[in-house]
Every structure is written in C-alpha cells, then in structure tokens.
ChimeraX commands (.cxc) that place a marker at each C-alpha (Angstrom):
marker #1 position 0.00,0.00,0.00 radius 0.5
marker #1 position 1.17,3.47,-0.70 radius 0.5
marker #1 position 2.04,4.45,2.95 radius 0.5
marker #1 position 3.72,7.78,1.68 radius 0.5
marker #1 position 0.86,9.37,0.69 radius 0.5
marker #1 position -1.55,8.28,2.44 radius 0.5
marker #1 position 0.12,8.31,5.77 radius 0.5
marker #1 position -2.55,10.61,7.00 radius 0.5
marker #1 position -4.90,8.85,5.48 radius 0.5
marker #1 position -3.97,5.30,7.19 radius 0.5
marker #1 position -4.16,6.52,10.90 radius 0.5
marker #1 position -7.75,6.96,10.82 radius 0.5
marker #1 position -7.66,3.01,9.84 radius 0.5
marker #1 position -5.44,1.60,12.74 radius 0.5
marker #1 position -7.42,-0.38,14.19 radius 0.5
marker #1 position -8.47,-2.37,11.31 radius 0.5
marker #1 position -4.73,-2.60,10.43 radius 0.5
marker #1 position -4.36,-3.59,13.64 radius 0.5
marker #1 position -6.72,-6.42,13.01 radius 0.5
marker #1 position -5.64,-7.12,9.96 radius 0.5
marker #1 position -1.70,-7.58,11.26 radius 0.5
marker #1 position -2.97,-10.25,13.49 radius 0.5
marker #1 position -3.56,-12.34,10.88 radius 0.5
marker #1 position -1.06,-11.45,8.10 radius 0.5
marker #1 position 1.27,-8.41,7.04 radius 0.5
marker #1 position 1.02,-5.15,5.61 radius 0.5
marker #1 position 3.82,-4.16,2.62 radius 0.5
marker #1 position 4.29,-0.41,3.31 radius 0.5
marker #1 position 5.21,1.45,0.28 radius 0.5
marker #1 position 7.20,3.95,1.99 radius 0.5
marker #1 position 10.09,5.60,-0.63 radius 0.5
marker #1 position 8.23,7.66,-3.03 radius 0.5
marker #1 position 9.69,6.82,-6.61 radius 0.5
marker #1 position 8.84,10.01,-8.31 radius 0.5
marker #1 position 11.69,11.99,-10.13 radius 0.5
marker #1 position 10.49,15.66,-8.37 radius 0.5
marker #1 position 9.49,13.63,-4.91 radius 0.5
marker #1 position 12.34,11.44,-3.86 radius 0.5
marker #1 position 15.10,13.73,-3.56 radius 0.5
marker #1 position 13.15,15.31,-0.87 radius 0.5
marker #1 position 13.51,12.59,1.30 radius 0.5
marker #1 position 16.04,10.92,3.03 radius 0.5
marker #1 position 16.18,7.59,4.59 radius 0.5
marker #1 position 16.23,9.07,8.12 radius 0.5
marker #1 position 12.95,10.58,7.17 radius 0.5
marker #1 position 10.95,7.96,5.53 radius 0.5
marker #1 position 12.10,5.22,8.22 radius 0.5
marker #1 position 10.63,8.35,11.25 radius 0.5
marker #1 position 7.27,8.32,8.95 radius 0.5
marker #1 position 7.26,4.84,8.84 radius 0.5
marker #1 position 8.14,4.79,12.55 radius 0.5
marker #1 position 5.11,6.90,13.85 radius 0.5
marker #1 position 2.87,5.09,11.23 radius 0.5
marker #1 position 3.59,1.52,13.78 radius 0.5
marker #1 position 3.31,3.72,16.44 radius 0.5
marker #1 position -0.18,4.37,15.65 radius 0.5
marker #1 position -1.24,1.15,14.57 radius 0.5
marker #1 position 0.51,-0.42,17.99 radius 0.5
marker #1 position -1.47,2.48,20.28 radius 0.5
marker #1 position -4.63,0.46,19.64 radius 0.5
marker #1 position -3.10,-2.18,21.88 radius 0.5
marker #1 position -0.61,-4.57,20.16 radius 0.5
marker #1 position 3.12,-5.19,21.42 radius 0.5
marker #1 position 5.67,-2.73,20.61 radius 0.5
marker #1 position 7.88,-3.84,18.01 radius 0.5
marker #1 position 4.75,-6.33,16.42 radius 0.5
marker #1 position 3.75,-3.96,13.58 radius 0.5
marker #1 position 7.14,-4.29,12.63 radius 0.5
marker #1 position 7.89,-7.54,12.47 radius 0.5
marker #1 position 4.57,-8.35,10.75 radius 0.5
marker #1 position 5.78,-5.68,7.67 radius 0.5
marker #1 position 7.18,-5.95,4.49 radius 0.5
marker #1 position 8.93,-2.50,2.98 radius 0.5
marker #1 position 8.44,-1.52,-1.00 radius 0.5
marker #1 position 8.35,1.71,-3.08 radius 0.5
marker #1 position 5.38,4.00,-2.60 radius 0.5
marker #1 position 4.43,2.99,-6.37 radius 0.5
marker #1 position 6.29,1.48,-9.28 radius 0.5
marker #1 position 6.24,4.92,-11.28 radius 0.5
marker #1 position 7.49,4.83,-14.52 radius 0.5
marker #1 position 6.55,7.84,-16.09 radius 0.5
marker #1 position 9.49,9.34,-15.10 radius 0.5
marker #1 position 11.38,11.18,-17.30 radius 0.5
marker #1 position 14.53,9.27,-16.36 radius 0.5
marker #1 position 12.41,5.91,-17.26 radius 0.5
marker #1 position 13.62,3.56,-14.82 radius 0.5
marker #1 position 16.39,5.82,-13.06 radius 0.5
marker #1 position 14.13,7.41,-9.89 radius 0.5
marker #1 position 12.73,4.02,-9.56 radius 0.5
marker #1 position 16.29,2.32,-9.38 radius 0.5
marker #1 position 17.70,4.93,-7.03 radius 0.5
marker #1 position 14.27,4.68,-4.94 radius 0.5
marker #1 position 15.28,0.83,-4.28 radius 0.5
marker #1 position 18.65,2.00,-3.47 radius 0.5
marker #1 position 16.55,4.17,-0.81 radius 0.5
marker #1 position 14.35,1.56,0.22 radius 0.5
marker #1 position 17.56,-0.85,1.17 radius 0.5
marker #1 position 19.40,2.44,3.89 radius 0.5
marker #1 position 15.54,3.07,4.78 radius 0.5
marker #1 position 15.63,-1.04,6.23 radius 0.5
marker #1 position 18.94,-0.82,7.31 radius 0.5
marker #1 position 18.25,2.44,9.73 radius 0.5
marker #1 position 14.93,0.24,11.32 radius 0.5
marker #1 position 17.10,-2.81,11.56 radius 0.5
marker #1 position 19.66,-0.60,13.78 radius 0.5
marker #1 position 16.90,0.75,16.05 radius 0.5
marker #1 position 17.02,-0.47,19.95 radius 0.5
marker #1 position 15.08,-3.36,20.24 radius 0.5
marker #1 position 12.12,-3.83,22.74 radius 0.5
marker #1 position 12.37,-6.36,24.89 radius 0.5
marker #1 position 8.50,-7.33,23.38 radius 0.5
marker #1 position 9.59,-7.50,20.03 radius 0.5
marker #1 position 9.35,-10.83,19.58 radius 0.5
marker #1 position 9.57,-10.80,15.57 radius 0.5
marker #1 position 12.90,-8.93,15.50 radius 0.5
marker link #1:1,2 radius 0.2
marker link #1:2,3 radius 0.2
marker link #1:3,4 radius 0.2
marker link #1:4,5 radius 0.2
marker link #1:5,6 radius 0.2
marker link #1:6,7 radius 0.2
marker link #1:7,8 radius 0.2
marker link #1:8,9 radius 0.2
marker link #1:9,10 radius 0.2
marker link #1:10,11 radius 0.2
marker link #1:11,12 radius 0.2
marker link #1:12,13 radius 0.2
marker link #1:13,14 radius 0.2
marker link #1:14,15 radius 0.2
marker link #1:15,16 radius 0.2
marker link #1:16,17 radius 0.2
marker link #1:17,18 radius 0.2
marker link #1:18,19 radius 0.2
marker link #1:19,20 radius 0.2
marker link #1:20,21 radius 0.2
marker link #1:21,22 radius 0.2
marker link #1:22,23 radius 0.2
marker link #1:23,24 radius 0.2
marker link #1:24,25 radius 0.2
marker link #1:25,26 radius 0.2
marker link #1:26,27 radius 0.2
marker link #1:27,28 radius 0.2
marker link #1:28,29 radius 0.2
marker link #1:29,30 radius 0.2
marker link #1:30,31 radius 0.2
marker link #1:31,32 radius 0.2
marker link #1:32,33 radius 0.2
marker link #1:33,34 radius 0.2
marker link #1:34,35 radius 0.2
marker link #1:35,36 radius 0.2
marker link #1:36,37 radius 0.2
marker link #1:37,38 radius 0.2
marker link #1:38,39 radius 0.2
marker link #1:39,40 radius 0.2
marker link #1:40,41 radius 0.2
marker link #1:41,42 radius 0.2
marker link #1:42,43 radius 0.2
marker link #1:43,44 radius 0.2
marker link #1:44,45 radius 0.2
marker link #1:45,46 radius 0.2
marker link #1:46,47 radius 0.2
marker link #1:47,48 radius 0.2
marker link #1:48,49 radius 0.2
marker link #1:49,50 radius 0.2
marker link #1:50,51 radius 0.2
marker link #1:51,52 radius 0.2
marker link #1:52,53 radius 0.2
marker link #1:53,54 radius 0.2
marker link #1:54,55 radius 0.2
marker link #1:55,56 radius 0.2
marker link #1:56,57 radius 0.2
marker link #1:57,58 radius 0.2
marker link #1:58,59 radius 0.2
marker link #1:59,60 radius 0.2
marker link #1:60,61 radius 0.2
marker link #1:61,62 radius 0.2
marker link #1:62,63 radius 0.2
marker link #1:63,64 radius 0.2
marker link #1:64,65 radius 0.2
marker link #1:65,66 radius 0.2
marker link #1:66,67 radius 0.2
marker link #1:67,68 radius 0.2
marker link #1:68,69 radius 0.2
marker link #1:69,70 radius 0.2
marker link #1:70,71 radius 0.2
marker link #1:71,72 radius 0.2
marker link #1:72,73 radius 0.2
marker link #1:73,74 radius 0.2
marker link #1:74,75 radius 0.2
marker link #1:75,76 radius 0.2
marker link #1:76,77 radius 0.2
marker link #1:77,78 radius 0.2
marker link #1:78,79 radius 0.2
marker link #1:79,80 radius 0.2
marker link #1:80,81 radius 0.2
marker link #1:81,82 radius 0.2
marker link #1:82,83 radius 0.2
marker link #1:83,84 radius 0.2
marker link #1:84,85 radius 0.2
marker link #1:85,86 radius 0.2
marker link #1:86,87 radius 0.2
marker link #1:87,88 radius 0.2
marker link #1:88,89 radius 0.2
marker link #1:89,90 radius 0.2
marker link #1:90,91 radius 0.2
marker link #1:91,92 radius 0.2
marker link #1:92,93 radius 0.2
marker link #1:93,94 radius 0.2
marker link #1:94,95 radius 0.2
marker link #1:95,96 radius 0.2
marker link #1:96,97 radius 0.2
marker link #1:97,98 radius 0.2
marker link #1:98,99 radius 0.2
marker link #1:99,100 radius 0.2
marker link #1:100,101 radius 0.2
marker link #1:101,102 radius 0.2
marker link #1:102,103 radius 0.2
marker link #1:103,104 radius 0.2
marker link #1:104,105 radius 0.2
marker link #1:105,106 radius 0.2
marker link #1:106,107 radius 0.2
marker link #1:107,108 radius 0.2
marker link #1:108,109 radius 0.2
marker link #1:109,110 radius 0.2
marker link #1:110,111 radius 0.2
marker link #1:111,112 radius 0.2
marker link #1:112,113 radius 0.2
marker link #1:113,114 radius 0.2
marker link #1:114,115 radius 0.2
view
C-alpha cells in the first residue's frame, strides 16, 4: 500500500490494520519513486514516517515492536513515467535498502518478539 501518501490517510484506519496484522502483514510502500518527490527525502525521514505510522497502529493495543515484524517495505508505487524511465525508480530501491537498514539498527524492545 502506498504508505507515503496516504500516511494521513492510514491513521484513521489503525485499528483495522491492527486487526488485519494479526492475521497477516502489511507491505508499506514507503520511498516515493517520483523523479520531483524522492530527492526530498532521506532515509532518516521515511524510516521516522514509517516509525510513527507503527506507532499508531501499535497504540490500539498490540506489542511494541509487532507492527514491525509483521511488515514488508516496498516503493510508494512502481512509477514509470518518469522522465529518467527507470532511473528514480532504481535509485528509490537504493533508498528503500538504507531506509531497512536504519529500522534494523533501532534499539530493540524487549517485546519485540519478531525482531
């Protein structure tokens, strides 16, 4: 799902995301792969949006660190009406792979018992 923008969208839905994580997981399109877009955005950024997204979706009473491990991370969309063609989309992947790396390095909770 495109998590990027519709971040604001998505908190009004936590609790059936919440529901919905118990039984499965959510891919959260979080790097925005548009040519004017992603430049705006570093991977310290996207991974603190992503952050207070499972935040959100935990508040409605699931373990910390659950949303987490119950998530899979893609681009926002696979745009490729770029004018680069494929070139936003490739460095958006590049994106995607320091945005996982800086949640892998965050403390773990003691609860997280995905992680």
């Amino acid at each position: 799902m495109d998590a990027f923008r519709n971040a604001g969208v998505l908190a009004g839905y936590k609790k059936g995301l919440a529901r919905f994580l118990q039984r499965g997981l959510v891919a959260w399109g979080i790097v925005p792969t548009h040519a004017e877009t992603l430049p705006l955005y570093d991977a310290e950024s996207l991974a603190r949006m992503l952050r207070g997204l499972w935040s959100q979706v935990e508040d409605v009473g699931l373990c910390p660190g659950f949303v987490s491990g119950r998530s899979l991370l893609t681009p926002a969309t696979c745009c490729l009406i770029n004018p680069d063609l494929t070139s936003t989309v490739e460095k958006a992947f590049l994106r995607l792979k320091e945005v996982a790396e800086k949640l892998r390095k965050q403390p773990k909770d003691p609860w997280d018992r995905w992680g």
